[in-house]
C-alpha positions as CSV (number, residue, x, y, z in Angstrom):
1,X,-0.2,6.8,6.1
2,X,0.7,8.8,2.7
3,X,4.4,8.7,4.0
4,X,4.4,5.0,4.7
5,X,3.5,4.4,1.0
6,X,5.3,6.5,-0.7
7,X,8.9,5.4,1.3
8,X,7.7,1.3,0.9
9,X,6.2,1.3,-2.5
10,X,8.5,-1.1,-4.1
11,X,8.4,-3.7,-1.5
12,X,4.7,-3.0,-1.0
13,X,4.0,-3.7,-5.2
14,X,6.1,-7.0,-4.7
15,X,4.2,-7.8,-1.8
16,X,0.8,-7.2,-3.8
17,X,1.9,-9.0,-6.9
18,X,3.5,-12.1,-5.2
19,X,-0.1,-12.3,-3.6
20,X,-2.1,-12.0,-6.6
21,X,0.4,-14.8,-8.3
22,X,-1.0,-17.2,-5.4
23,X,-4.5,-16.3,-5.6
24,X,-3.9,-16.5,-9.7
25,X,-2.1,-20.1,-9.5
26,X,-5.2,-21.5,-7.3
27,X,-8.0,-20.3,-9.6
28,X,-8.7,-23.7,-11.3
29,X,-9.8,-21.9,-14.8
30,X,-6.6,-21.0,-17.3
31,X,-7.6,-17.7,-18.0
32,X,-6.1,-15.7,-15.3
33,X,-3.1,-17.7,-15.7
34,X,-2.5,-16.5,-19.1
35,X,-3.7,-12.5,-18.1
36,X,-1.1,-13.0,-15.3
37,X,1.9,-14.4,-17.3
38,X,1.3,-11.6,-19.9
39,X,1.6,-9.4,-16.9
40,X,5.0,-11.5,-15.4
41,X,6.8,-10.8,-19.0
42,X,5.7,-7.4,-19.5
43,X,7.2,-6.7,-15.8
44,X,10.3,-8.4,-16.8
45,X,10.8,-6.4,-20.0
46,X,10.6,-3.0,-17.5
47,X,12.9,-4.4,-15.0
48,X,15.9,-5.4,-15.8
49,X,17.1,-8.7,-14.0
50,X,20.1,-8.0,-11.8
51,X,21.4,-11.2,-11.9
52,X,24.6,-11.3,-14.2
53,X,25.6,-14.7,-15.7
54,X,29.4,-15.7,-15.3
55,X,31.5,-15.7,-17.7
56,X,34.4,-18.6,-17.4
């Protein structure tokens, strides 16, 4: 079990966190939308995006 986790733990955290985004987005109250965006751009600043714009 401790093997399976530590070989899947990326895809297992992007699992969990595109989860929590849907139970987030159907809370009705704003709150958790606002914790969870702070969360969305705090990830973003760790990550880097690997997408790279063209340039013409």
């Amino acid at each position: 079990m401790i093997d399976f986790l530590i070989q899947n733990w990326a895809e297992l955290l992007v699992a969990f966190m595109a989860f929590a985004k849907v139970v987030v987005n159907l809370v009705p109250s704003e709150k958790p939308i606002q914790v969870w965006a702070w969360a969305d751009i705090l990830i973003n600043a760790i990550v880097n995006d690997a997408r790279k714009e063209k340039k013409d």
